[in-house]
C-alpha positions in Angstrom: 13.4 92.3 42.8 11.7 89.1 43.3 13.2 85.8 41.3 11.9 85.2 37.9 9.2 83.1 37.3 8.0 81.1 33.8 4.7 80.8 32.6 2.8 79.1 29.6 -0.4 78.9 28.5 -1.2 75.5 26.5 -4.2 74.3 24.5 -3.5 71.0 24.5 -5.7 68.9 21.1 -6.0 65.4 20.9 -7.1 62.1 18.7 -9.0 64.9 16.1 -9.1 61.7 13.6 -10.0 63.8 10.2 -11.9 60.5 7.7 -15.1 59.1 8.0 -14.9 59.0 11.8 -14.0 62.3 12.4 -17.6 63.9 14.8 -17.4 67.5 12.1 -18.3 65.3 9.2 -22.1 65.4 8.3 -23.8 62.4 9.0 -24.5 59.9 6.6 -27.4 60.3 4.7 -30.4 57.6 3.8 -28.4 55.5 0.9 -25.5 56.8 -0.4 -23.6 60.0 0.9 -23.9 62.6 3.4 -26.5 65.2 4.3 -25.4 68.5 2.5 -22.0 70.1 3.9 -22.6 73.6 4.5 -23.7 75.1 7.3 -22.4 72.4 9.1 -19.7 73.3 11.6 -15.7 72.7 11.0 -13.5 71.8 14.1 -11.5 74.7 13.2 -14.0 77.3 13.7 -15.5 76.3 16.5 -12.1 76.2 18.6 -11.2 79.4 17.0 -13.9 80.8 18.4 -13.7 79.5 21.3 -10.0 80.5 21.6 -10.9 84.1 21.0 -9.9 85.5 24.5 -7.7 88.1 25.7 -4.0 87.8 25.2 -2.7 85.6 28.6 -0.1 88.5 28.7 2.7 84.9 28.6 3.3 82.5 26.0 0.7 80.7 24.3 1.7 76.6 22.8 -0.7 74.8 21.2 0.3 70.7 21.6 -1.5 68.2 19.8 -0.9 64.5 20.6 -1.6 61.9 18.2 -4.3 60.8 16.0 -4.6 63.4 13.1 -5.9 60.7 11.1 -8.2 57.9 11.2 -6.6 55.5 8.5 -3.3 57.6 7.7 -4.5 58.0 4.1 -3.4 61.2 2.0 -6.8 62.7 2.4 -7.2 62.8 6.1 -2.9 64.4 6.3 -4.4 66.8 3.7 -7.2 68.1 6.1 -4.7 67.9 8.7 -2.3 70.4 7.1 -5.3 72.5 6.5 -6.1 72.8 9.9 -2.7 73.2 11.2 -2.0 76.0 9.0 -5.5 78.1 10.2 -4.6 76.9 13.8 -1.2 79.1 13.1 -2.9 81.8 11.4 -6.1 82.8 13.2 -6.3 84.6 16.5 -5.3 82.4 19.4 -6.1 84.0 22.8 -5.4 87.6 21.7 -3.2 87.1 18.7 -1.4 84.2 16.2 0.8 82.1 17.5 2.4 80.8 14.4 3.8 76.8 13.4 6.3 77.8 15.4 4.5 77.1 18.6 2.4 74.5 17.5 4.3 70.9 18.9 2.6 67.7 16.6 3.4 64.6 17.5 1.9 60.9 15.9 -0.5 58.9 17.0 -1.3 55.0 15.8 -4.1 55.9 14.0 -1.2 57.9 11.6 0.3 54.9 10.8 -0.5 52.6 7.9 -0.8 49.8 9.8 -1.0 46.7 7.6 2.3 47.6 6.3 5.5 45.6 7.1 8.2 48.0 6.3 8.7 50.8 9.0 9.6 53.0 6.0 5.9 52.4 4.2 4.1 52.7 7.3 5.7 56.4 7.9 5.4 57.3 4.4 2.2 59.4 4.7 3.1 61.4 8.4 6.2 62.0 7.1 4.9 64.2 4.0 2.3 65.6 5.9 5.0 66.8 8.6 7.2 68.0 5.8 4.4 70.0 4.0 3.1 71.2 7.1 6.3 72.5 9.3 8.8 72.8 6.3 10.8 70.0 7.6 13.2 67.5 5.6 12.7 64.4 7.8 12.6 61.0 5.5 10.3 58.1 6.5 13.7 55.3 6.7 14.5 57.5 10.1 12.9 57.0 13.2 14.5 60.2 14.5 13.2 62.6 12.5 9.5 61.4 14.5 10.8 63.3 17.1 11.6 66.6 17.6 12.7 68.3 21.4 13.0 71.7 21.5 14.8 74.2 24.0 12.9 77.1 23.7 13.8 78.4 27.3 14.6 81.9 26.1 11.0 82.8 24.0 9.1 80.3 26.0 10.7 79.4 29.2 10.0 76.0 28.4 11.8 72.3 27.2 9.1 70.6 25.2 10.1 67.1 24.2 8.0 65.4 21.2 8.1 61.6 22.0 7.0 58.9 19.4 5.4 56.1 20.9 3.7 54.8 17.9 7.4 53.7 16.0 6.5 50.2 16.2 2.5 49.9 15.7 2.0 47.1 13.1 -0.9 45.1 12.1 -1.6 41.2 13.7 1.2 42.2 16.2 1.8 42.1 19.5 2.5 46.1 19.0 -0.9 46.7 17.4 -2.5 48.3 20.6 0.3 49.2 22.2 3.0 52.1 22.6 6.6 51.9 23.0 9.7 54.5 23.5 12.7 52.1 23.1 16.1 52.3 24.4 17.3 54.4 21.8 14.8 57.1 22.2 15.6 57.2 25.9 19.2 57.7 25.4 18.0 60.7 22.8 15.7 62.3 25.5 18.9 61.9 28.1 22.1 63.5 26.1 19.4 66.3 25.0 18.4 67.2 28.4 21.8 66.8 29.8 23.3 69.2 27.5 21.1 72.0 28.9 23.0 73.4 31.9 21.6 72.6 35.0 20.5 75.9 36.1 19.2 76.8 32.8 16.8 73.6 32.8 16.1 74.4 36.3 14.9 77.6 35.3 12.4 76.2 32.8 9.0 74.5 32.8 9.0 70.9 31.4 6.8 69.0 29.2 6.6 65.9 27.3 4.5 65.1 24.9 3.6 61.3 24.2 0.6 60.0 22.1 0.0 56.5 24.4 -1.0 56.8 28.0 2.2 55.9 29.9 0.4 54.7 33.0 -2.8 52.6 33.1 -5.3 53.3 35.5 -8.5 51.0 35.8 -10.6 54.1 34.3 -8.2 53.4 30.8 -8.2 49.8 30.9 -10.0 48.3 27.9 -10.2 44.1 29.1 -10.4 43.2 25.0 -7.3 44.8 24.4 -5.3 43.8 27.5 -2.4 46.0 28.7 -1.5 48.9 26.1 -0.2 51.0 27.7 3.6 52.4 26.9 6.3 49.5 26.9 9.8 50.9 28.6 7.4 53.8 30.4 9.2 52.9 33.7 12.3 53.9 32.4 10.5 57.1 30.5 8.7 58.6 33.4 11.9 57.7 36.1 14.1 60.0 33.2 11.5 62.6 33.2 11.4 62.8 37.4 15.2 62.5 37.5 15.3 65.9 35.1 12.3 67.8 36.9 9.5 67.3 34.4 6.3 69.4 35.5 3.7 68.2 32.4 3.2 64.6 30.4 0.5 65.1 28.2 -1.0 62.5 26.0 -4.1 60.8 24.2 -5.4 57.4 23.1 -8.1 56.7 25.3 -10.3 59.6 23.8 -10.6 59.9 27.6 -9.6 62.9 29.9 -8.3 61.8 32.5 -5.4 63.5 34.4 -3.6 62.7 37.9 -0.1 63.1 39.6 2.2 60.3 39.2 4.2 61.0 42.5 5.3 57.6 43.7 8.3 57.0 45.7 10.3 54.8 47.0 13.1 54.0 49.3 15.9 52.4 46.9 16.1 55.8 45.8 18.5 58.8 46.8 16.5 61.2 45.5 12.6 61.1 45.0 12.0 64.0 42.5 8.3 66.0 42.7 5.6 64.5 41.3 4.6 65.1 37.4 1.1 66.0 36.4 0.0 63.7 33.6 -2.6 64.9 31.3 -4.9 63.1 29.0 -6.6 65.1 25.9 -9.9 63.3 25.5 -10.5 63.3 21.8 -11.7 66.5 20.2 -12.6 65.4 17.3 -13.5 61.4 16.7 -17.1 60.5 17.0 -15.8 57.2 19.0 -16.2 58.5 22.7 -16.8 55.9 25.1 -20.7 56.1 27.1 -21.1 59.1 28.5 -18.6 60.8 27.6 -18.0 63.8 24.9 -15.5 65.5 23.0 -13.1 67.8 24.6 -9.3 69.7 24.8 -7.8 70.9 27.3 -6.6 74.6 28.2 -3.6 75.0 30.6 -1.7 77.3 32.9 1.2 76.8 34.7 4.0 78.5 36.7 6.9 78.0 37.6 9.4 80.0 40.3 12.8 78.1 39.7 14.1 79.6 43.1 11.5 78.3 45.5 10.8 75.2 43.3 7.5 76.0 43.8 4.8 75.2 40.9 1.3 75.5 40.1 -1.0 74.5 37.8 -4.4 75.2 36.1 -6.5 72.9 34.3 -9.7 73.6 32.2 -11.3 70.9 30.5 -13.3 72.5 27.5 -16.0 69.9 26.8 -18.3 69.9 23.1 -22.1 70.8 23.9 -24.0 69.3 21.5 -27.0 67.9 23.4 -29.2 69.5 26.2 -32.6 69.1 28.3 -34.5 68.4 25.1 -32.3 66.6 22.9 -29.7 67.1 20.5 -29.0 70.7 19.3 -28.0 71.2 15.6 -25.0 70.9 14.9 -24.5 75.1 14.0 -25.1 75.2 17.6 -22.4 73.3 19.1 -20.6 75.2 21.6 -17.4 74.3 24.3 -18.0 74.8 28.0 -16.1 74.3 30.7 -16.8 70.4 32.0 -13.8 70.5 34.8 -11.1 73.2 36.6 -8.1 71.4 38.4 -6.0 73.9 40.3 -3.4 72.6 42.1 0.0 73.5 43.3 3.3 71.6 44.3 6.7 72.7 46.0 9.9 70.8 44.9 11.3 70.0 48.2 10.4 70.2 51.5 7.9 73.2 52.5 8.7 73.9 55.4 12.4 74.3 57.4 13.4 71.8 59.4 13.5 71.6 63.5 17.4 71.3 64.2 18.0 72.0 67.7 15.1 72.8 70.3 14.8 72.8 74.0 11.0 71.7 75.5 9.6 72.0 78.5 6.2 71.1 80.4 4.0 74.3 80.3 4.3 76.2 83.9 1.6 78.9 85.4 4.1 80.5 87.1 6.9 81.3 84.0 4.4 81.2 81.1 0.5 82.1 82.6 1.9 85.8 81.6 2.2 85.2 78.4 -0.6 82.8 77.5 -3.2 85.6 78.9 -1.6 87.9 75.6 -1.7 85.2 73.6 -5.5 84.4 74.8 -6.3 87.6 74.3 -5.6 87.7 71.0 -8.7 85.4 70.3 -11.2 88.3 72.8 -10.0 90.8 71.0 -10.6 89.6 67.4 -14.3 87.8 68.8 -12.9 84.1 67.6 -12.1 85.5 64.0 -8.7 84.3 63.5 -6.9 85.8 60.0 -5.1 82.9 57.8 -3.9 82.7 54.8 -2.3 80.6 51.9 0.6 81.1 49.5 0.5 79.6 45.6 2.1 80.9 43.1 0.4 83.9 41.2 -1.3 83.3 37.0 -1.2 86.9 36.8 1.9 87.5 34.7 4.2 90.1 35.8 3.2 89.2 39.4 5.1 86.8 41.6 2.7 85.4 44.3 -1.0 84.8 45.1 -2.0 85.0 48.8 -5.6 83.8 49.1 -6.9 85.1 52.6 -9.7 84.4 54.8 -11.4 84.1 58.3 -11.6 81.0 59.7 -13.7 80.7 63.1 -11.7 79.6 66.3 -14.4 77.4 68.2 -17.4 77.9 65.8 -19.6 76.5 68.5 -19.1 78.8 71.3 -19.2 81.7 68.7 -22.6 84.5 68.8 -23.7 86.1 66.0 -22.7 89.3 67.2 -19.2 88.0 67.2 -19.3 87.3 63.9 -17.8 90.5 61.5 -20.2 92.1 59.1 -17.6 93.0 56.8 -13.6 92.1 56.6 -11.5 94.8 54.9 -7.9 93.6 53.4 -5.1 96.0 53.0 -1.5 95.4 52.6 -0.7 99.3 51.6 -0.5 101.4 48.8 0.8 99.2 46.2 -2.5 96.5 46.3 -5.7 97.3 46.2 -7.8 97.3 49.4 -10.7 94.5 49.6 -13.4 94.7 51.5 -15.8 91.4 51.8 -19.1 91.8 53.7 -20.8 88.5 55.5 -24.0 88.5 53.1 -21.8 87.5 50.5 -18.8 85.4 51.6 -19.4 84.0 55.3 -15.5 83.2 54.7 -15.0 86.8 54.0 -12.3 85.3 51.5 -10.2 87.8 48.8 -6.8 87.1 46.9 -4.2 89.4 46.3 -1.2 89.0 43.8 2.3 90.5 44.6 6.2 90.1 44.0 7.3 91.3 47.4 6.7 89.9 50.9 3.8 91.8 52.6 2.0 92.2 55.8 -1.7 92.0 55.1 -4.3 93.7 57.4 -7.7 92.2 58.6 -10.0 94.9 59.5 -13.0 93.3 61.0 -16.3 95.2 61.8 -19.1 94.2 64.3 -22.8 95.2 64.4 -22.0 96.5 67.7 -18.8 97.9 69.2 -15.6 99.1 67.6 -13.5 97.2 64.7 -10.8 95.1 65.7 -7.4 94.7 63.4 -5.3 91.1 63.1 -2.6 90.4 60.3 -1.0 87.7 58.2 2.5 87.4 56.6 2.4 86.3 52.6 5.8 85.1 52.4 8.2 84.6 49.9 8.3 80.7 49.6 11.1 79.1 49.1 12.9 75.4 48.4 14.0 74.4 52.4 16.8 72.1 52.3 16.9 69.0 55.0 19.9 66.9 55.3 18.3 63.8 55.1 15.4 62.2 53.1 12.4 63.3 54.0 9.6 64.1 51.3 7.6 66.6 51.9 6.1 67.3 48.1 3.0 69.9 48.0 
C-alpha cells in the first residue's frame, strides 16, 4: 500500500463587515432609509448556493479571517452569529459541516477602537465568540483570542488561530497596524512542539492571521505607511521552522496570494516555501478600483512521506455587473475570477550524483548504442512520450501523472509524422485514454493512481502501422543530500 496522504478542502471568508458598509445591505434610499429589504440578496444565501457541490469525498473547513464587523457594535456581532450558525447548518459541498469546523479569528474592524482599556475594546468579540462557539473566554485575556487546534486525527490538519489585532487602538501608532507579540510566539511554539514530530509531519498546516504578514507594493496604501504585521519575521521564520503549508489572511479586501520561499545562507536549514493567501473581502462594499468581492475555495495535499505538496486555488469572484451595466442585485452570482495550481516537494527532487566516471563520447565503443537510442526517435516519427508527477485531488488516490507528446525537432517534423490519435494505458486497473489530434495537438490525459505504473503511448499514423513508447509515473519521494543544497518545487 502506498503512504497515506492528507487532504482538505477550505472555503476561506474574509472582511464580511456586517453595518452600514456591509455590499448585502440595500442601498440607501432618496432621504432617509433604505430601499425596501426583501428580495434583496443575503450573503448567506448566495454562498450557500454557491457552495452547493458534491461532497469533496475529504474534509471540508470553513476559515474566516477578520472583519465580521464594521464598527464592533452589538448589532453587526448579532448578524455575525446569525450567519455563523446557517454557515454550520446548511449544506456545505455535499453536507453540514458543523461550528466545529468553522476557525473565526478577529479582525480590527472587531475592535472598539476608541477605547483605552484592552478589556473594553474586547468586550463585544468576546460575547459574540462566546454566544457563537459556546466558549467561556473573558475579554481581560488576550489568550482566549486565540485558539490552535490539533485536529490531525478528523482532519489531518494543525490550524493555528493568530490574533493580530490585540493591540489596535485609536490615535496610535497601532491603529493600522497588526502585531503578534512575544508572548503569542512562545504560545504558537510550546503548542506545536508538543505534537510529536512525526505526527506534525504527517499533517497539513495552516495559520490563520487577520493582517497581511508581508507587504507587497500591490498592498501598500502610501497614506497609511507600513501596516503590515509587527514581529512577522519572527512569525513566518516559526511557521517555516515547523513546516507550515498555508497563511491565510485579510485586510486589504485584496486577493492576492504568492509563496514566501526566501532563503538564506545564515541558515542550517531553509524549510519549503509557505503559500500565503489573501481573502479579498466578501462582503464590504469598500473594494479598491477595479476590484470586486470574492472568497476563496481551496484544495490541498499533502504525502508526509515524499514531502511532496500541492495546492489548488479558486478565487470565487461576485458578478454583479456585465456588458450592459449593473445587474439587480437578485442576480448576483460567484464565478470563478482565478485557478492557481501549483505544487512543491519538501526537499530536494531529485537524488543526488555521488560518484560517476565520464568520458568523451567514442564511435567506436558507443556508435552501437547511439544508433538504438536514435532509433528510438524513427520509430516513434519524433513523438517523444513524457510525463509529470503531482500529487493526485482525487481522494482515495495517491498520484496524478499528467502525460503528453511533446515533439522532438518540431521543425523537421511532416504532417504525416504527426499521430492522429494517442491511446494511454497503464493496464487493467486505469481506464484507457485515447486523445485524437483534432482535439488536443498535445494529445494530453491524466491519470490518478496509488501504485507505480508503466504507462503506454500508443501512437497511430494516417499511413503505416502504430508505434508504442512508455513512461514511468513514479512514486516521488523526499531525496536526502548531505549538504545544503535547495532544490524546493
Amino acid at each position: 500500500m502506498p503512504p497515506e496522504t492528507r487532504q482538505l478542502t477550505i472555503v476561506h471568508l474574509s472582511d464580511v463587515h456586517f453595518g452600514n458598509k456591509h455590499l448585502f445591505m440595500p442601498k440607501k434610499a432618496v432621504g432617509p432609509g433604505r430601499l425596501p429589504r426583501q428580495g434583496h440578496p443575503e450573503l448567506i444565501d448566495t454562498l450557500i448556493k454557491d457552495l452547493k457541490g458534491n461532497d469533496p469525498g475529504c474534509p471540508v473547513i470553513i476559515c474566516i479571517t477578520g472583519d465580521l464587523a464594521e464598527t464592533g457594535n452589538p448589532d453587526e456581532f448579532r448578524l455575525a452569529e446569525q450567519f455563523i450558525r446557517k454557515l454550520g447548518e446548511e449544506i456545505v459541498l455535499g453536507k453540514p459541516r458543523g461550528l466545529d469546523n468553522i476557525f473565526v479569528i478577529p479582525g480590527n474592524h472587531d475592535v472598539l477602537y476608541d477605547k483605552k482599556l484592552p478589556e473594553d475594546r474586547w468586550t463585544n468579540w468576546t460575547t459574540f465568540y462566546n454566544n457563537t462557539f459556546g466558549k467561556t473566554g473573558s475579554a481581560r485575556d488576550p489568550s482566549s483570542r486565540i485558539s490552535f487546534h490539533d485536529r490531525i486525527e478528523d482532519l489531518g490538519a494543525v490550524i493555528l488561530c493568530l490574533n493580530s489585532a490585540e493591540y489596535v487602538e485609536k490615535d496610535t501608532p497601532e491603529q493600522d497596524r497588526g502585531a503578534i507579540d512575544q508572548d503569542q510566539l512562545k504560545k504558537i511554539k510550546a503548542f506545536l512542539k508538543g505534537i510529536s514530530k512525526k505526527r506534525l509531519a504527517s499533517a497539513i498546516r495552516i495559520a490563520l492571521i487577520h493582517h497581511h504578514p508581508i507587504l507587497i507594493p500591490g498592498l501598500a496604501e502610501t497614506a497609511k505607511g507600513y501596516d503590515a504585521v509587527s514581529n512577522a519575521g519572527y512569525l513566518l521564520s516559526e511557521l517555516r521552522k515547523f513546516g507550515f503549508h498555508l497563511v491565510l489572511h485579510g485586510h486589504k479586501h485584496t486577493p492576492y496570494h504568492f509563496s514566501e520561499d526566501s532563503f538564506t545562507a545564515f541558515r542550517d536549514n531553509n524549510n519549503p516555501p509557505i503559500l500565503i493567501v489573501a481573502g479579498g473581502s466578501a462582503g464590504s462594499e469598500e473594494i479598491q478600483r477595479g476590484g470586486l468581492n470574492c472568497y476563496n475555495r481551496i484544495e490541498i495535499k499533502w504525502n508526509p512521506e515524499a514531502k511532496q505538496g500541492r495546492i489548488h486555488l479558486s478565487t470565487r469572484g461576485l458578478k454583479t455587473v456585465d456588458g450592459d451595466g449593473e445587474i439587480l442585485p437578485s442576480e448576483w452570482v460567484w464565478v470563478d475570477r482565478l485557478i492557481d495550481d501549483r505544487q512543491y516537494l519538501g526537499g530536494p527532487r531529485t537524488p543526488q550524483t555521488i560518484s560517476v566516471v565520464s568520458r568523451a563520447y567514442s564511435r567506436e565503443q558507443d556508435e552501437r548504442d547511439d544508433a538504438l537510442r536514435k532509433n528510438q526517435y524513427a520509430q516513434l516519427q519524433l513523438n517523444m512520450p513524457v510525463c509529470e508527477v503531482m500529487p493526485s485531488l482525487v481522494p482515495g488516490q495517491h498520484n496524478e501523472v499528467r502525460l503528453w507528446i511533446e515533439p522532438h525537432r518540431p521543425d523537421k517534423q511532416t504532417e504525416d509524422q504527426k499521430p492522429v490519435r494517442v491511446t494511454w494505458s497503464a493496464g487493467e486497473l486505469n481506464r484507457v485514454v485515447s486523445v485524437s489530434r483534432e482535439r488536443d495537438r498535445r494529445y494530453c490525459a491524466t491519470m490518478h493512481y496509488w501504485g507505480p505504473m508503466l504507462v503506454q503511448a500508443k501512437l497511430e499514423f494516417a499511413n503505416g502501422p502504430p508505434a508504442y513508447g512508455y513512461v514511468y509515473a513514479r512514486m516521488p519521494t523526499a531525496y536526502q543530500r548531505s549538504n545544503h543544497t535547495i532544490d524546493i518545487g
